[in-house]
C-alpha positions as a Markdown table, in Angstrom:
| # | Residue | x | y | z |
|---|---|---|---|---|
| 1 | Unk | -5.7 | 13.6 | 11.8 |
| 2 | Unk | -2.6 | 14.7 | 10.7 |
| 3 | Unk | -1.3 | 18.0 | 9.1 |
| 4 | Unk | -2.3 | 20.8 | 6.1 |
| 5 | Unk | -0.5 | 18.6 | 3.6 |
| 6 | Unk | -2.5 | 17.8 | 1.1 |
| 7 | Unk | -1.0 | 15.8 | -1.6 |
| 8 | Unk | 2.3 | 15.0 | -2.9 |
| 9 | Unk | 3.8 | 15.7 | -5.9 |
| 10 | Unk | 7.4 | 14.4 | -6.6 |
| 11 | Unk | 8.8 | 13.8 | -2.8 |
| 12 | Unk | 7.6 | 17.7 | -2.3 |
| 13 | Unk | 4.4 | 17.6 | 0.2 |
| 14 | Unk | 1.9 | 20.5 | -1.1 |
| 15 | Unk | -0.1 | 22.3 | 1.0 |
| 16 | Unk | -3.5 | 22.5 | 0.5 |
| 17 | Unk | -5.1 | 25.8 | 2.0 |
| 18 | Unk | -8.6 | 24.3 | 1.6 |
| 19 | Unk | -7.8 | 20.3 | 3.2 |
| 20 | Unk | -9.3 | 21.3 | 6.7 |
| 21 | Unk | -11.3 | 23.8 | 6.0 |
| 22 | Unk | -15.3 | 22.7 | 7.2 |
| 23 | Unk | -17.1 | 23.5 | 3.6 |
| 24 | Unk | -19.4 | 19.9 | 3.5 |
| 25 | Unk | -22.6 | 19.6 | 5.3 |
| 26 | Unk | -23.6 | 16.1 | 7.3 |
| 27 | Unk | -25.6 | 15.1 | 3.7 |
| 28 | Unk | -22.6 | 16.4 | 1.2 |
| 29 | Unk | -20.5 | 14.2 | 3.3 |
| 30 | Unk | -22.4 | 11.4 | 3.4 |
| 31 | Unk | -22.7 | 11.7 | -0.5 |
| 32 | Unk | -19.3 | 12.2 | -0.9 |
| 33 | Unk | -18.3 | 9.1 | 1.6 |
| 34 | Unk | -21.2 | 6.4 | 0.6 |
| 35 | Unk | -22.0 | 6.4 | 4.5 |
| 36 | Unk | -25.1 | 7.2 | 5.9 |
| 37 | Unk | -25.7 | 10.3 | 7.8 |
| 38 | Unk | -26.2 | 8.2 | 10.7 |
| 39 | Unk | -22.9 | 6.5 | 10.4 |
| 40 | Unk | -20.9 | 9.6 | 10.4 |
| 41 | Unk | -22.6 | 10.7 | 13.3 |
| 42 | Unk | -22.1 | 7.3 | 14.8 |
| 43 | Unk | -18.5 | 7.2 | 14.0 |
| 44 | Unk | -18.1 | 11.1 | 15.9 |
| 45 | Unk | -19.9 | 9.9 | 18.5 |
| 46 | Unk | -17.9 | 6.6 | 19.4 |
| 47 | Unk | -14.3 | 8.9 | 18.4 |
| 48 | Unk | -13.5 | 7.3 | 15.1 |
| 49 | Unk | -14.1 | 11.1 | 13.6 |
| 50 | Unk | -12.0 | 13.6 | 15.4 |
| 51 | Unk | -13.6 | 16.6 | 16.2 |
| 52 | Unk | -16.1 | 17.6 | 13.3 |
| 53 | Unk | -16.4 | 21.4 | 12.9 |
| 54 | Unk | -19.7 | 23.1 | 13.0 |
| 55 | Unk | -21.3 | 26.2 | 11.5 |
| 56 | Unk | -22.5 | 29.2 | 13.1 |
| 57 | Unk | -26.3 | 27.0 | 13.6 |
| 58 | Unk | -24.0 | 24.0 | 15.2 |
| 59 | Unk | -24.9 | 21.6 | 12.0 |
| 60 | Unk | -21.5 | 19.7 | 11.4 |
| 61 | Unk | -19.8 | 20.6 | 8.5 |
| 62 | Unk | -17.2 | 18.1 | 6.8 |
| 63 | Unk | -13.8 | 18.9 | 5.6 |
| 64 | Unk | -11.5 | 17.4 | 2.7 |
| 65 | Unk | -9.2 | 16.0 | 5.7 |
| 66 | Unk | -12.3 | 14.2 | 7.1 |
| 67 | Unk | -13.3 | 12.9 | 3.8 |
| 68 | Unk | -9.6 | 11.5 | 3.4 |
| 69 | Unk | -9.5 | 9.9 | 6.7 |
| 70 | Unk | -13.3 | 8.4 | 6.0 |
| 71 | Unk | -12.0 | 6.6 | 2.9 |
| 72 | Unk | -9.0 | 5.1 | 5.5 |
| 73 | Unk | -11.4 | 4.0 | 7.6 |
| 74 | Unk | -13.7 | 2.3 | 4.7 |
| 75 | Unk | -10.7 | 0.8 | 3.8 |
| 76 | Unk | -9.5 | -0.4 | 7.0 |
| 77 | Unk | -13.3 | -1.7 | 7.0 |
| 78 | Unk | -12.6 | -3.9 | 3.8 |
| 79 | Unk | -9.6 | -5.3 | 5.7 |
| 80 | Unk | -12.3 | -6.8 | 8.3 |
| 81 | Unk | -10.6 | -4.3 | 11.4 |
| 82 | Unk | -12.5 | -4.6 | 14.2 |
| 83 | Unk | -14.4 | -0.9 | 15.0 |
| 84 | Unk | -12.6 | -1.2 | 18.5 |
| 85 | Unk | -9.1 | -1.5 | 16.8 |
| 86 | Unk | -10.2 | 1.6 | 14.6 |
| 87 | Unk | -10.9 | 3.6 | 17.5 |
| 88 | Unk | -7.8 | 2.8 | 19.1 |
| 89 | Unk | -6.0 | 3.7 | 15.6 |
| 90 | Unk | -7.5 | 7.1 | 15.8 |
| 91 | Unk | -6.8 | 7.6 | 19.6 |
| 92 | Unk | -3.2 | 6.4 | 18.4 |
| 93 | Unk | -3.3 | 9.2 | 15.8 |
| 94 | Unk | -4.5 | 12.2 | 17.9 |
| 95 | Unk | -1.7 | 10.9 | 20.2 |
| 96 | Unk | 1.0 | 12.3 | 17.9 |
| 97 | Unk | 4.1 | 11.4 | 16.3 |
| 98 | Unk | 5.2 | 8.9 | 19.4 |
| 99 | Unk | 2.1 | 6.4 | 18.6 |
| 100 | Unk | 4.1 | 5.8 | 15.0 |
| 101 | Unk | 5.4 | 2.1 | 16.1 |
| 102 | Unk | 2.0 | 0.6 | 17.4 |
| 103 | Unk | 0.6 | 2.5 | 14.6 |
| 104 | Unk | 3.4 | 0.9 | 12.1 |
| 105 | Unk | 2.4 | -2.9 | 13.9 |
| 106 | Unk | -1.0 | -2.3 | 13.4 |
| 107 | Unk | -1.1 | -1.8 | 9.6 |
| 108 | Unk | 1.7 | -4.9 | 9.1 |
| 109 | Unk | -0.5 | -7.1 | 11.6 |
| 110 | Unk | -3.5 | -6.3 | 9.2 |
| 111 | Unk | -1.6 | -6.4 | 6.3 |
| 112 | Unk | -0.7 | -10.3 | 7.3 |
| 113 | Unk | -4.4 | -11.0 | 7.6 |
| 114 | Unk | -5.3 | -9.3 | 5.0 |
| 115 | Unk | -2.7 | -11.5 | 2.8 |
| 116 | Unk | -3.9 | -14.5 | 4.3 |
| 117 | Unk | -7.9 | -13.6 | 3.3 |
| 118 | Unk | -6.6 | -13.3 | -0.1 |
| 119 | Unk | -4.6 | -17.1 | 0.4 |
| 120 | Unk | -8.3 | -17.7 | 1.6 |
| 121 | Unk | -10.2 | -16.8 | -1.3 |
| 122 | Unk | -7.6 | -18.0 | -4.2 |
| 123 | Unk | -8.4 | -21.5 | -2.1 |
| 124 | Unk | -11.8 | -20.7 | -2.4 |
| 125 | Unk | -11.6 | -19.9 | -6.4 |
| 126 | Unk | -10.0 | -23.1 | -7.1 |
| 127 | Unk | -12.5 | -25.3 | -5.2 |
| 128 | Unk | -15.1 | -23.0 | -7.3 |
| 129 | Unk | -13.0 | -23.7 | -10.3 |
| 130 | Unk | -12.9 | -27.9 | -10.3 |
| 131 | Unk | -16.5 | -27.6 | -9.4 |
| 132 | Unk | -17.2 | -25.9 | -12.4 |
| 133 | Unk | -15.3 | -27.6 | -14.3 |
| 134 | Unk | -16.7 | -30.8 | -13.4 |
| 135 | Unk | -20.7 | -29.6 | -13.7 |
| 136 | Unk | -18.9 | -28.5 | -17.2 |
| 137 | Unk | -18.8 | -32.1 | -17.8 |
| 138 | Unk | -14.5 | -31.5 | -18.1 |
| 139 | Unk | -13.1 | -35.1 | -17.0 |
| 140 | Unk | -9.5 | -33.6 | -16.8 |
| 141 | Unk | -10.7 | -31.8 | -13.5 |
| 142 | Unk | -7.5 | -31.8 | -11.1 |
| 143 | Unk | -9.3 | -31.6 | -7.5 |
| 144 | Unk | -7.5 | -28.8 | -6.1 |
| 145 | Unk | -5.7 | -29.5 | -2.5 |
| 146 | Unk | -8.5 | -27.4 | -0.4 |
| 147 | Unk | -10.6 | -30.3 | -1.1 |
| 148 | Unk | -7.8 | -32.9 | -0.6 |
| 149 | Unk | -6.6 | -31.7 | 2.7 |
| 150 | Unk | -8.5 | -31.7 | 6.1 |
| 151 | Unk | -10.2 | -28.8 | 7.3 |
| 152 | Unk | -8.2 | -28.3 | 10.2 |
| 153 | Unk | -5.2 | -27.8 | 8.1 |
| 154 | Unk | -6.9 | -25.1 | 5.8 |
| 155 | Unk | -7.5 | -21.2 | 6.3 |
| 156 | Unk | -10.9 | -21.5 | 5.7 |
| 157 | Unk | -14.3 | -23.6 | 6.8 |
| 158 | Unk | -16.4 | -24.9 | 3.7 |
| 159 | Unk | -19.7 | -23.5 | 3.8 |
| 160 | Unk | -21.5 | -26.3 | 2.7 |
| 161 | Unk | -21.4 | -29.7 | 0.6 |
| 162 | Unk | -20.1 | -30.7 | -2.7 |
């Protein structure tokens, strides 16, 4: 998922001989990743992985490119991305070059969620925040607006009650 270039250094791409080359085996991988060994093969079976080389017994064997795009897709993962829309991601990848735009809209869509989880949780802090403060026994507590405002006007759903 995408070419021999292996890091940057300056605005010169570098190429790294040894980025694609299969040298990890299923458990190396795993280790290396913090997936289980079932995951990876979960992931290669549903086409999140692209084509995972294999030795000479047919035992999959991990490059440093498949590690990279692992740590995407456990980021991608944090962002709450649907496995469906990383599938499609990686279909939009092995696509080529043309699959850029949607690929462009994807990240910015997620990016405008992502933003919006952390509006989410600084909501979330603050409500934390006042109610520490008051169990604190801190009489200058300001209630902060998530508890002020109706829920139907907030990002988020309380979870439970005062």
């Amino acid at each position: 998922m995408g070419g021999a270039v292996g890091r940057v250094v300056g605005n010169q791409q570098v190429v790294d001989p040894d980025r694609e080359k299969p040298q990890y085996s299923i458990g190396e991988a795993a280790d290396r990743s913090g997936l289980s060994r079932d995951t990876l093969r979960w992931y290669e079976r549903i086409g999140l992985m692209n084509y995972i080389g294999r030795d000479h017994a047919g035992k999959r064997r991990f490059s440093n490119r498949d590690l990279e795009w692992l740590a995407l897709i456990g980021r991608l993962r944090t962002t709450g991305m649907s496995v469906a829309d990383m599938v499609r991601y990686a279909e939009l990848v092995r696509e080529g070059e043309s699959t850029v735009p949607e690929r462009l809209q994807m990240f910015r869509n997620t990016r405008a969620e992502v933003l919006a989880k952390i509006d989410e949780l600084h909501q979330t802090l603050s409500v934390l925040d006042y109610k520490i403060d008051l169990y604190e026994g801190k009489t200058a507590a300001v209630k902060p607006a998530a508890l002020t405002k109706p829920c139907e006007e907030m990002s988020f759903t309380p979870a439970g009650r005062e």
